[in-house]
CHARMM internal coordinates of N, CA and C (Angstrom, degrees):
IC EDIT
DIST 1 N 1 CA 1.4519
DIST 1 CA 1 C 1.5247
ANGL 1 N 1 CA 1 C 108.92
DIST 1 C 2 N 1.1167
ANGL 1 CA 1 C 2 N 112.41
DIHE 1 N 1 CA 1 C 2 N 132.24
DIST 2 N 2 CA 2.0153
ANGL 1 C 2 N 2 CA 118.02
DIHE 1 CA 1 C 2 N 2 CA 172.48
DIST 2 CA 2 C 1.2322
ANGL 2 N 2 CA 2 C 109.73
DIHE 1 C 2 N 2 CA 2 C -95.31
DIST 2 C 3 N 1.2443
ANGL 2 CA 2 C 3 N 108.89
DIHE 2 N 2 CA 2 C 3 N 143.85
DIST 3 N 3 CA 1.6478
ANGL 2 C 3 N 3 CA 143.99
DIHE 2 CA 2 C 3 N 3 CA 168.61
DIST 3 CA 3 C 1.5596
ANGL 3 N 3 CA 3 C 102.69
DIHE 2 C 3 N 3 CA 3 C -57.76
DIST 3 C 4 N 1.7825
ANGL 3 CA 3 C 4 N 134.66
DIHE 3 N 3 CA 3 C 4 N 110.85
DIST 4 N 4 CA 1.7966
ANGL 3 C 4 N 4 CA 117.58
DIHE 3 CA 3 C 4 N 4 CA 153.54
DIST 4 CA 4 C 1.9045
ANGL 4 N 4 CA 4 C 100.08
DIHE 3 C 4 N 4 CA 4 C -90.69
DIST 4 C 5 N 1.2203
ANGL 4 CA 4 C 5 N 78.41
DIHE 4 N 4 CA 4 C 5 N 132.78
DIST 5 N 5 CA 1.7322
ANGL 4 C 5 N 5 CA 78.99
DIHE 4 CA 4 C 5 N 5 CA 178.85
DIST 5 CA 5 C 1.9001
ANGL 5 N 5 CA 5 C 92.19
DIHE 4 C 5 N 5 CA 5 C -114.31
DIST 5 C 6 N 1.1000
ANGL 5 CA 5 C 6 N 136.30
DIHE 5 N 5 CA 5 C 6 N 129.19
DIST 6 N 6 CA 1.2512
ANGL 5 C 6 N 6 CA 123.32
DIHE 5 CA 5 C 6 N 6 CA 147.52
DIST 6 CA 6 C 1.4551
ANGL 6 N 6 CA 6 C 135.10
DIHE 5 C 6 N 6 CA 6 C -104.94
DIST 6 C 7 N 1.1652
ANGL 6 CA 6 C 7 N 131.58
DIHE 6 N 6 CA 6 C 7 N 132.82
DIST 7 N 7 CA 1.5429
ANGL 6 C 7 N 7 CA 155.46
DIHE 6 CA 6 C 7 N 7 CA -172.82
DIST 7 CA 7 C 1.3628
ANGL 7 N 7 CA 7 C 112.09
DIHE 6 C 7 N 7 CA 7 C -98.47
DIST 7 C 8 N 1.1470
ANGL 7 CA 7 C 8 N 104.69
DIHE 7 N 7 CA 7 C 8 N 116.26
DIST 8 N 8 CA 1.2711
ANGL 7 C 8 N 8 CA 133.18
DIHE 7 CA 7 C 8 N 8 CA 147.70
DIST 8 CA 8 C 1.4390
ANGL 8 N 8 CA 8 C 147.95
DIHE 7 C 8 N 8 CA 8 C -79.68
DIST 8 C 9 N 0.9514
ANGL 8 CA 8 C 9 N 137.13
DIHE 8 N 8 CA 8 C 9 N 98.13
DIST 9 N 9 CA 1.6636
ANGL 8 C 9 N 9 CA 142.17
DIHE 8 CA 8 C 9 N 9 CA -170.93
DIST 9 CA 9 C 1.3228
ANGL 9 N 9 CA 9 C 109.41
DIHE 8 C 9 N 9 CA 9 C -100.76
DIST 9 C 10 N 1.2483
ANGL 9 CA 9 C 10 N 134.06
DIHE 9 N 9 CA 9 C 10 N 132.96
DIST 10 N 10 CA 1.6318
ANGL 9 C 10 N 10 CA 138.74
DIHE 9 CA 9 C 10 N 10 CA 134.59
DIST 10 CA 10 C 1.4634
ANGL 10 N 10 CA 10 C 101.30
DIHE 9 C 10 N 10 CA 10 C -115.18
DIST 10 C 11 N 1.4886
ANGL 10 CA 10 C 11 N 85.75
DIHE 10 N 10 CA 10 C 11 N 123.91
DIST 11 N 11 CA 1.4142
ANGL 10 C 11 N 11 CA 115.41
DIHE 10 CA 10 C 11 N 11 CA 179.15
DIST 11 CA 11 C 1.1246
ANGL 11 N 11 CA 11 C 120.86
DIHE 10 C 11 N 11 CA 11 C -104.02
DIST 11 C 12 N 2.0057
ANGL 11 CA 11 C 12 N 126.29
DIHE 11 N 11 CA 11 C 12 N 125.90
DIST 12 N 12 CA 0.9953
ANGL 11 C 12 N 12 CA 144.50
DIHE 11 CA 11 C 12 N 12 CA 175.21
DIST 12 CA 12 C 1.4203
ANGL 12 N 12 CA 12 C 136.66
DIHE 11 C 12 N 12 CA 12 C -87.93
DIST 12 C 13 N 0.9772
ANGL 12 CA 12 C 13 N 142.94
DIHE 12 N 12 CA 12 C 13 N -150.89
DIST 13 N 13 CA 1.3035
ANGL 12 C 13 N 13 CA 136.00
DIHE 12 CA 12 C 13 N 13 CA 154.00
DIST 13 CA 13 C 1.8724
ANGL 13 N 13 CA 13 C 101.47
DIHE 12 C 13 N 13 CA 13 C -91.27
DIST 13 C 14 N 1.0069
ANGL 13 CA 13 C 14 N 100.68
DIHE 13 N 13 CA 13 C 14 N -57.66
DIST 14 N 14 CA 2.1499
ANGL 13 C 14 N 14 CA 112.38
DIHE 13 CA 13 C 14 N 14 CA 177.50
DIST 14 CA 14 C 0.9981
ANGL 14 N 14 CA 14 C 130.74
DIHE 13 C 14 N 14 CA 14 C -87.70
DIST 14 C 15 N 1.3728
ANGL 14 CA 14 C 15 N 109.19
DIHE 14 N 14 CA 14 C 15 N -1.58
DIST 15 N 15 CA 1.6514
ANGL 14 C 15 N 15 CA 135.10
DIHE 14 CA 14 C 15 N 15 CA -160.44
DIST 15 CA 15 C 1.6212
ANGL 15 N 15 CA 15 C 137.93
DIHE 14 C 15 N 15 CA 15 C -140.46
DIST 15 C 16 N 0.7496
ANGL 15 CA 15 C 16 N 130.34
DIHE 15 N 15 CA 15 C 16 N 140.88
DIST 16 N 16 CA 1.4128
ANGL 15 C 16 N 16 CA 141.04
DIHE 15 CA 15 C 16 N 16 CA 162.09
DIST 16 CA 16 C 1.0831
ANGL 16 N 16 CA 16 C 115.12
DIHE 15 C 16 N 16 CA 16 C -112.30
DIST 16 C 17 N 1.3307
ANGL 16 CA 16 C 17 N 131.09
DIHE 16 N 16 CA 16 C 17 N 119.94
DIST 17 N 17 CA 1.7086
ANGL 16 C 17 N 17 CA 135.29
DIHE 16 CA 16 C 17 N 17 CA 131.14
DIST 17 CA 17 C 1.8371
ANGL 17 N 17 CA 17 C 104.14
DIHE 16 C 17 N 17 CA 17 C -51.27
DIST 17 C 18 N 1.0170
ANGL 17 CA 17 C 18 N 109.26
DIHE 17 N 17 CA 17 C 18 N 149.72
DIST 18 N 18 CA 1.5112
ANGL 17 C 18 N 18 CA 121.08
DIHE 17 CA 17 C 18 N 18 CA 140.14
DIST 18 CA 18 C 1.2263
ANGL 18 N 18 CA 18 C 115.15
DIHE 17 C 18 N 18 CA 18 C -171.56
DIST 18 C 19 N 1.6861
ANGL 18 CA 18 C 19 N 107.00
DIHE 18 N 18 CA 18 C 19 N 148.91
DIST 19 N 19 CA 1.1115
ANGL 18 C 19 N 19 CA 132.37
DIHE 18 CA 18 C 19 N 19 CA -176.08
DIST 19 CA 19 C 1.4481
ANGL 19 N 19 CA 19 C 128.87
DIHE 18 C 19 N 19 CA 19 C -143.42
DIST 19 C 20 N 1.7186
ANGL 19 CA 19 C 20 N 120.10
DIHE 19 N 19 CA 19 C 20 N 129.47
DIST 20 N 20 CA 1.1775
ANGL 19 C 20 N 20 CA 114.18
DIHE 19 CA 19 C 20 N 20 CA -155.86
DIST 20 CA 20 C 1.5699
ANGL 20 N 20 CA 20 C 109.08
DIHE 19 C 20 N 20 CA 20 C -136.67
DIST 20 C 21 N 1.9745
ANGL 20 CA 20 C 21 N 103.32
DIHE 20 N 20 CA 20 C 21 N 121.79
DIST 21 N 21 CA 1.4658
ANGL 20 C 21 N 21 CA 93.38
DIHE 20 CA 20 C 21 N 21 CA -170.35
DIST 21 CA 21 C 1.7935
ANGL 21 N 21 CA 21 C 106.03
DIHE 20 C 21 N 21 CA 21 C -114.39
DIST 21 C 22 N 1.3166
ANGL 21 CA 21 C 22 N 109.61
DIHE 21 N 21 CA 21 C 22 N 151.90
DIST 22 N 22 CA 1.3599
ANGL 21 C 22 N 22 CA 107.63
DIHE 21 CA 21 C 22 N 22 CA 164.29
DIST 22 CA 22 C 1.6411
ANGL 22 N 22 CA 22 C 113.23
DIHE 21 C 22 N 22 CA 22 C -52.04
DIST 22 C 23 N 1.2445
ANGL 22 CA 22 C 23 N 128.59
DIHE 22 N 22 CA 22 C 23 N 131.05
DIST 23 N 23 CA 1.3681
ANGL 22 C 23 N 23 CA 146.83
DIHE 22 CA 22 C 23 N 23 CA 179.48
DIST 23 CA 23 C 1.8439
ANGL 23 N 23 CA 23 C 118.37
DIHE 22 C 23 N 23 CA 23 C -75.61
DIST 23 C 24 N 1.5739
ANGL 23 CA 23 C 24 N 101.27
DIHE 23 N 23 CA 23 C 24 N -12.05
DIST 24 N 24 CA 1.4566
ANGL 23 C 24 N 24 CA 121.17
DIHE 23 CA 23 C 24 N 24 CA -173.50
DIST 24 CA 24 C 1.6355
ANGL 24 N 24 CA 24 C 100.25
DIHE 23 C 24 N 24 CA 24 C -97.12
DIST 24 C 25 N 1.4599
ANGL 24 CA 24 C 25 N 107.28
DIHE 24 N 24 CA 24 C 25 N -64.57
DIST 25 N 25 CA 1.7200
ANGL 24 C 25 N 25 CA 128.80
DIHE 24 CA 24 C 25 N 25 CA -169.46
DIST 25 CA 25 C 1.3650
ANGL 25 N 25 CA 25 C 118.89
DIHE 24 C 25 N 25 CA 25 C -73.55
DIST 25 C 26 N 1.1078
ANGL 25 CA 25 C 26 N 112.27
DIHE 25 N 25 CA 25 C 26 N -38.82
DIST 26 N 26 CA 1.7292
ANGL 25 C 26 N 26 CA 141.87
DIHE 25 CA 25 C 26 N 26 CA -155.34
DIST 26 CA 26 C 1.7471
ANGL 26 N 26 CA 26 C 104.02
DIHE 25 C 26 N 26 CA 26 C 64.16
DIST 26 C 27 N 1.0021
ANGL 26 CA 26 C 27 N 118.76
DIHE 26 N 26 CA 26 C 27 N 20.56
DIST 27 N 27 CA 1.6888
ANGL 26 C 27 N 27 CA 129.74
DIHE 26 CA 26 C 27 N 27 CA -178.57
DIST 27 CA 27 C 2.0030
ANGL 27 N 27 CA 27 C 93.11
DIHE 26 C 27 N 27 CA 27 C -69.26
DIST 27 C 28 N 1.8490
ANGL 27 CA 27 C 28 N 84.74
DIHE 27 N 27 CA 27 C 28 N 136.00
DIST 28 N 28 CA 1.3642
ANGL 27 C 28 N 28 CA 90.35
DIHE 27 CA 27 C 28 N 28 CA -177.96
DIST 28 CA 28 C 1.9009
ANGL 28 N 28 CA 28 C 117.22
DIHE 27 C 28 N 28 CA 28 C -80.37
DIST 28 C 29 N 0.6708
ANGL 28 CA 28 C 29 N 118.29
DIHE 28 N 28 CA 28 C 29 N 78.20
DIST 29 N 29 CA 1.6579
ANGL 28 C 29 N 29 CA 105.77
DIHE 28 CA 28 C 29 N 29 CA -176.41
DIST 29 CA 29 C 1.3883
ANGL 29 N 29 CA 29 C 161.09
DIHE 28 C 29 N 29 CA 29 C -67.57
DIST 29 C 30 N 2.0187
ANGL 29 CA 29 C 30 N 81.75
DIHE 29 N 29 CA 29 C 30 N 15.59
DIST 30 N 30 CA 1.3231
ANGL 29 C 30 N 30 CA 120.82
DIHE 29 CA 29 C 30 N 30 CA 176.52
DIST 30 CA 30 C 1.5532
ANGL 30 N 30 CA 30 C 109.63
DIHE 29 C 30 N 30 CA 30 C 165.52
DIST 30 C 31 N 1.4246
ANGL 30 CA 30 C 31 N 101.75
DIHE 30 N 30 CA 30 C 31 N 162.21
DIST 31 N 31 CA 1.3764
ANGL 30 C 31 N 31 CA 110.44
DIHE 30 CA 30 C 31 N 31 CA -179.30
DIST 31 CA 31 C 1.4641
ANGL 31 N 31 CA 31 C 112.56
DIHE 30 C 31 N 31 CA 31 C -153.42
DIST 31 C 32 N 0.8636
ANGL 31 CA 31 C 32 N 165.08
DIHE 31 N 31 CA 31 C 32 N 97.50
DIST 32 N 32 CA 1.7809
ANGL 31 C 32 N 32 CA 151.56
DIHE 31 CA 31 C 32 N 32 CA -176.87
DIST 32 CA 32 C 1.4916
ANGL 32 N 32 CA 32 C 106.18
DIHE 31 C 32 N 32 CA 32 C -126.89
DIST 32 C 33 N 1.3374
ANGL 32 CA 32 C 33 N 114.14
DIHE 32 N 32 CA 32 C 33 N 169.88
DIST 33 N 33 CA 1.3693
ANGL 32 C 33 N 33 CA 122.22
DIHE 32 CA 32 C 33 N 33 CA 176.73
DIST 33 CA 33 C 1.8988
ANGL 33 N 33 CA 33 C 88.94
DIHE 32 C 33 N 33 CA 33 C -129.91
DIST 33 C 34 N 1.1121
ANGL 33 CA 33 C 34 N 112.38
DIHE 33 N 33 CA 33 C 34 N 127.60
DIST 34 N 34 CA 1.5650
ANGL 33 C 34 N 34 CA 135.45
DIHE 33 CA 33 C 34 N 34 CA 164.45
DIST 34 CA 34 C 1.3329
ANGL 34 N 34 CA 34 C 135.04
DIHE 33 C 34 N 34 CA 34 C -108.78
DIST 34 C 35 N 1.1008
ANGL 34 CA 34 C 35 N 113.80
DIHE 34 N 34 CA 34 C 35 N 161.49
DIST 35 N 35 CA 2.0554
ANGL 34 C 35 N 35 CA 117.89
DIHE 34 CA 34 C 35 N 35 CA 175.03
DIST 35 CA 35 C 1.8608
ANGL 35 N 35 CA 35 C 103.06
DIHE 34 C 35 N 35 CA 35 C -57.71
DIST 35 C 36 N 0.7445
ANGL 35 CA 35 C 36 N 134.51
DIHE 35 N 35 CA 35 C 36 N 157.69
DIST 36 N 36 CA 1.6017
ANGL 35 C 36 N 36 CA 131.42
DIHE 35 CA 35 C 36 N 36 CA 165.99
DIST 36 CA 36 C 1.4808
ANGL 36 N 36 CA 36 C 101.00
DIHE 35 C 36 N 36 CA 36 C -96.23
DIST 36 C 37 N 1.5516
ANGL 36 CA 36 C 37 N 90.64
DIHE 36 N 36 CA 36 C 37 N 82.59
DIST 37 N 37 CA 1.5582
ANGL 36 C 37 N 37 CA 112.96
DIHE 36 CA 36 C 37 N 37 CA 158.54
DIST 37 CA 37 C 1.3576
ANGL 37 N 37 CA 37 C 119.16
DIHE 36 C 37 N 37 CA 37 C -141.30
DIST 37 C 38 N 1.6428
ANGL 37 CA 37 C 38 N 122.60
DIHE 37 N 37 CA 37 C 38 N 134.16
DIST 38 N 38 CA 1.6539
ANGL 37 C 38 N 38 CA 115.55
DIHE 37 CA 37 C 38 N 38 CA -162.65
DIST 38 CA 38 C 1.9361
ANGL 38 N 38 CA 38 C 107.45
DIHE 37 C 38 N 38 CA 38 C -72.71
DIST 38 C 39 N 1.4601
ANGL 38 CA 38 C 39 N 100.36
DIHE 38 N 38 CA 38 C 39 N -4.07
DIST 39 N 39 CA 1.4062
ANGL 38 C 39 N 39 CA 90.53
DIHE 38 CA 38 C 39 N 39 CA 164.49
DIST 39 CA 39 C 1.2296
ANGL 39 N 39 CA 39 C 123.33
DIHE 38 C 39 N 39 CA 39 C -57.77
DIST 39 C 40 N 1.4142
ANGL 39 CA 39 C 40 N 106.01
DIHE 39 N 39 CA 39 C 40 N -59.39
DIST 40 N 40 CA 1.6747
ANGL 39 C 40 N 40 CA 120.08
DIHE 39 CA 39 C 40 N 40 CA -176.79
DIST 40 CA 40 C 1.6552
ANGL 40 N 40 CA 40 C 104.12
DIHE 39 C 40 N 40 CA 40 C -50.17
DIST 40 C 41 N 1.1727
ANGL 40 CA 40 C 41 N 126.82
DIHE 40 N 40 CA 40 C 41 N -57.56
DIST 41 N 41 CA 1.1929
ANGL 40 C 41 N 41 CA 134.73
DIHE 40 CA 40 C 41 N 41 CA -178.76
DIST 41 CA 41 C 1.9308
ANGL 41 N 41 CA 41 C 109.99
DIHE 40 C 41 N 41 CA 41 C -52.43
DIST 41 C 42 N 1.3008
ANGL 41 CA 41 C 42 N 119.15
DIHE 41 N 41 CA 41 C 42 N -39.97
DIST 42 N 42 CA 1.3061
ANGL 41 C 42 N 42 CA 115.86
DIHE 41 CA 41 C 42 N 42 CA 147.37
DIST 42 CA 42 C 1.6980
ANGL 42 N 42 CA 42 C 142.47
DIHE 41 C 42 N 42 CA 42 C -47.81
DIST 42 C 43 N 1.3254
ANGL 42 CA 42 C 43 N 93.64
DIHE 42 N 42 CA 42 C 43 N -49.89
DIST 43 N 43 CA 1.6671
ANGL 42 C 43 N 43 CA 106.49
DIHE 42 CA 42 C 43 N 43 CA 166.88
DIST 43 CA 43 C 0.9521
ANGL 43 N 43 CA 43 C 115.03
DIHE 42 C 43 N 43 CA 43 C -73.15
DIST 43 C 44 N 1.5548
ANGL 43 CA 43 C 44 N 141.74
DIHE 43 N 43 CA 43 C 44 N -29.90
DIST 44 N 44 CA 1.4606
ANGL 43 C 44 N 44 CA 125.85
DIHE 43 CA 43 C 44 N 44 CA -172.59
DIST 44 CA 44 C 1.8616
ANGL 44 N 44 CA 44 C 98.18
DIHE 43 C 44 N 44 CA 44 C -78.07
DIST 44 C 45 N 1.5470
ANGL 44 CA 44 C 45 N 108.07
DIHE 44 N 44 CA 44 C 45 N -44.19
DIST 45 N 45 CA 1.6302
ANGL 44 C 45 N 45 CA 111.79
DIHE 44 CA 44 C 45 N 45 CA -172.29
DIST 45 CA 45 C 2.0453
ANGL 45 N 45 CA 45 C 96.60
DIHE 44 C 45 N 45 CA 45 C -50.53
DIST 45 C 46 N 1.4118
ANGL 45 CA 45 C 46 N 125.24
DIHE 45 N 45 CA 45 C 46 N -48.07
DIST 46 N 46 CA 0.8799
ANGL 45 C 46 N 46 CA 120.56
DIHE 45 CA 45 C 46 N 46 CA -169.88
DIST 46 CA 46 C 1.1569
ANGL 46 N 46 CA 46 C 116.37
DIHE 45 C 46 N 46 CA 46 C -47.56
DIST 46 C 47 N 1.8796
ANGL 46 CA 46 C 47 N 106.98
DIHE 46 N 46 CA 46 C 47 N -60.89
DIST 47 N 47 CA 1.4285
ANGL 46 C 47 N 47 CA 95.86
DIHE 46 CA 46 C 47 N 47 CA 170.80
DIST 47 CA 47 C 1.5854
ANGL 47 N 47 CA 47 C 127.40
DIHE 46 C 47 N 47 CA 47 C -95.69
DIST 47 C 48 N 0.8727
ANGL 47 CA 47 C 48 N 115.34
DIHE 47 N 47 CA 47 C 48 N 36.34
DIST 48 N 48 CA 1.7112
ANGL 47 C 48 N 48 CA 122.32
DIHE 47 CA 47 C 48 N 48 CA 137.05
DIST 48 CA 48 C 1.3328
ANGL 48 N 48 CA 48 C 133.95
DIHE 47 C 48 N 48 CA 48 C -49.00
DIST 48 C 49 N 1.6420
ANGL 48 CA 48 C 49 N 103.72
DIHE 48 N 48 CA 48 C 49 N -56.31
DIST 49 N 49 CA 1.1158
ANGL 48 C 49 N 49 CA 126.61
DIHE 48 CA 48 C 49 N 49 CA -179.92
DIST 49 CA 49 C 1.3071
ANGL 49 N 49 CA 49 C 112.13
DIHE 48 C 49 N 49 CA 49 C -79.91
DIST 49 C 50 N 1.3212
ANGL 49 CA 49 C 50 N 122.92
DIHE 49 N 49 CA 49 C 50 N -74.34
DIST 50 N 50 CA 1.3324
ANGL 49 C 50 N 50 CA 99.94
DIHE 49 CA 49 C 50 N 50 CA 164.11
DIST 50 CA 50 C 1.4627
ANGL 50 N 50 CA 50 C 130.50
DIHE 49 C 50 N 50 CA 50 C -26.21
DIST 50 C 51 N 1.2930
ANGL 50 CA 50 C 51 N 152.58
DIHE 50 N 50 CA 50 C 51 N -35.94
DIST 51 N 51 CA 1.0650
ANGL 50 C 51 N 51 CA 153.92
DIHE 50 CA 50 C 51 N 51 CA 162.45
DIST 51 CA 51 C 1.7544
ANGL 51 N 51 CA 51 C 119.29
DIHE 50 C 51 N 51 CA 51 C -29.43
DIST 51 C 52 N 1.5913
ANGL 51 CA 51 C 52 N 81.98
DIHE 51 N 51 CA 51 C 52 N -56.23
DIST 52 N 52 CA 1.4261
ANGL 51 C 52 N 52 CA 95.84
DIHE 51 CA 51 C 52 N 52 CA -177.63
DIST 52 CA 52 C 1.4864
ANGL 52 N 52 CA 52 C 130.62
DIHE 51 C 52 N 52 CA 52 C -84.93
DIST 52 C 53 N 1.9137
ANGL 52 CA 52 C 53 N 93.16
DIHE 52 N 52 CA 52 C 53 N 3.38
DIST 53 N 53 CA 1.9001
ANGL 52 C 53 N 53 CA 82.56
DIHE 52 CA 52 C 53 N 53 CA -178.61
DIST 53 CA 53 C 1.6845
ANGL 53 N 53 CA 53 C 108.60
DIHE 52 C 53 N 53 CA 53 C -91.81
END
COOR INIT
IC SEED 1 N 1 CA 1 C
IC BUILD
């Protein structure tokens, strides 16, 4: 069985929101505000997922 995780972004000029909910629960499983860099936006998805395996 697979994990839907969905992500959310509002995008700034300096910033990122993101937010990520289980697709099964609607449970929130993170939330952060970051620099607007696709690193950050990588590391939070990373550990998202990890969370959930």
């Amino acid at each position: 069985m697979s994990n839907i995780i969905f992500i959310g972004m509002d995008i700034h000029k300096n910033s990122f929101n993101l937010c990520a909910l289980d697709g099964y629960t609607g449970e929130i499983l993170g939330d952060t505000q970051c620099s607007s860099d696709a690193k950050n936006v990588l590391k939070f998805t990373n550990h998202v997922t990890e969370y959930v395996k």
